[in-house]
C-alpha positions as CSV (number, residue, x, y, z in Angstrom):
1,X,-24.3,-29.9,-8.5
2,X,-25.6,-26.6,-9.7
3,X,-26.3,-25.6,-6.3
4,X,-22.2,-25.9,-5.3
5,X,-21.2,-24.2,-8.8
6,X,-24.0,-20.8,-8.1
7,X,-22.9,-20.9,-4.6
8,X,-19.4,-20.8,-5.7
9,X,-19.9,-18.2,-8.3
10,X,-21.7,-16.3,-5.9
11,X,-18.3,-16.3,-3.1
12,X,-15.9,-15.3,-6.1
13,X,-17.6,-12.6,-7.2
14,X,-17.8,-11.5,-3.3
15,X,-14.0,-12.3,-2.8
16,X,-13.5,-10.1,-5.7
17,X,-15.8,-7.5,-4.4
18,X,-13.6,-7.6,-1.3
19,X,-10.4,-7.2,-2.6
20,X,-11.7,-3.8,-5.0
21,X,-13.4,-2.9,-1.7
22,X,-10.9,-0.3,-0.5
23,X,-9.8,0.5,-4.0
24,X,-13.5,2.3,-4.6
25,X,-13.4,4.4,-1.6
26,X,-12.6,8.7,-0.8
27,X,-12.2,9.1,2.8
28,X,-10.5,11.8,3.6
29,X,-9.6,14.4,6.7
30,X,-11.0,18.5,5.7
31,X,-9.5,21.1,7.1
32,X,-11.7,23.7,8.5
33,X,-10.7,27.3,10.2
34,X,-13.1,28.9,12.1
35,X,-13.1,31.8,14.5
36,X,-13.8,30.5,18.0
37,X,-15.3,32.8,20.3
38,X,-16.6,32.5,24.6
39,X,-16.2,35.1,27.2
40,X,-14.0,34.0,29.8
41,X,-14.1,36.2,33.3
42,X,-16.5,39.3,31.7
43,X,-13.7,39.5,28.5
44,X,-14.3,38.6,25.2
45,X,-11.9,35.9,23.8
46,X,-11.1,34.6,20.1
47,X,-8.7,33.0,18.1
48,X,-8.6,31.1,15.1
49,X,-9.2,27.2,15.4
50,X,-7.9,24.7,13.2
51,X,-10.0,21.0,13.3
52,X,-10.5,18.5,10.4
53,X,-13.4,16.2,9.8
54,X,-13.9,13.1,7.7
55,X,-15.9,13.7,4.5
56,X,-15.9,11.6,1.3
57,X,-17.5,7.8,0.2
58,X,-17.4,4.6,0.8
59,X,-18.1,1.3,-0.7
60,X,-21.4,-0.3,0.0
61,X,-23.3,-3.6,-1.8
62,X,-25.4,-6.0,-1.6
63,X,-25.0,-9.6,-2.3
64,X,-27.3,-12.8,-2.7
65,X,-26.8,-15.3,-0.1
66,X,-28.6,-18.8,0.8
67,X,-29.3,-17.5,4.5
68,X,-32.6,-15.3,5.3
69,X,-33.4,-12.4,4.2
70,X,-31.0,-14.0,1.5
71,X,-28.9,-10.9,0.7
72,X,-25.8,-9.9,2.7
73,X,-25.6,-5.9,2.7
74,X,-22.1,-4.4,2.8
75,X,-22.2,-1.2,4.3
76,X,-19.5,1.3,4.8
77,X,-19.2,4.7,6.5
78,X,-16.4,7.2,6.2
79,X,-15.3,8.2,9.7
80,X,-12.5,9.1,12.3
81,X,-10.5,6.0,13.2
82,X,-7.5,8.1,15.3
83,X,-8.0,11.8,17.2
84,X,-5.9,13.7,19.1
85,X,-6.6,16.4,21.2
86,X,-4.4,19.8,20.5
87,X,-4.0,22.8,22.4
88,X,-5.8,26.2,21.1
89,X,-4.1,29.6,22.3
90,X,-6.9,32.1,22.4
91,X,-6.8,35.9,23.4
92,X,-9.2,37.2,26.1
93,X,-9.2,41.2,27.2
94,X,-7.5,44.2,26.2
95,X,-5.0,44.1,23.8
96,X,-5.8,40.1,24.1
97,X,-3.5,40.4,26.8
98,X,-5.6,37.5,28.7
99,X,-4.3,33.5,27.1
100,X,-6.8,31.3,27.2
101,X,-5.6,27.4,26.1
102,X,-9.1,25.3,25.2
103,X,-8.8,21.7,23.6
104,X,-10.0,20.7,20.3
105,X,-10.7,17.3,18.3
106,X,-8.0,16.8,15.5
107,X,-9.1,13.9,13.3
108,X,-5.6,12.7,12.1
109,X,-6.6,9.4,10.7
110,X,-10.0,8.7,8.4
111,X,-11.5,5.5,6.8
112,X,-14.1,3.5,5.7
113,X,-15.7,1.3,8.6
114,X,-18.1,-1.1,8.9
115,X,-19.6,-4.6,8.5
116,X,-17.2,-6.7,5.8
């Protein structure tokens, strides 16, 4: 009978866990601008390039359990769960009067992913 009533401690405080899960948790897109730069055809091209990452922290845990190696790790990582690629204008030759269009990852969605 004390077996049933741990075990059944140990699943509410897990289904409590679960539901705070998402609650405890900073994943976000950052925006970054950087200066792109390649030589297309002999001319020097640039142009500024907007792309976003996913930066910030997730939930993680570990709980007892009854199976081998008798703890159940909870491990989250903050990543890109929807990208889009978006056209980049950039400006090659003299008087950057050369258009270059290159294609860059836009992270437009971020979350915490992993085992539950």
């Amino acid at each position: 009978m004390a077996y049933k009533l741990t075990l059944l401690c140990v699943i509410a405080v897990i289904c409590l866990y679960h539901r705070n899960f998402a609650e405890s948790r900073s994943c976000v897109p950052v925006r970054h601008v950087y200066n792109h730069r390649e030589i297309v055809n002999g001319h020097a091209c640039n142009g500024n390039v907007e792309v976003q990452s996913c930066a910030g922290y997730c939930s993680s845990a570990s709980f007892p359990s009854i199976d081998p190696p008798f703890y159940r790790p909870i491990v989250r990582c903050c990543q890109s769960v929807n990208t889009t690629r978006v056209p980049l204008q950039l400006s090659c030759g003299p008087n950057g009067s050369i258009k270059k269009t290159i294609f860059a990852a836009y992270h437009v969605q971020c979350a915490c992913r992993g085992n539950l």
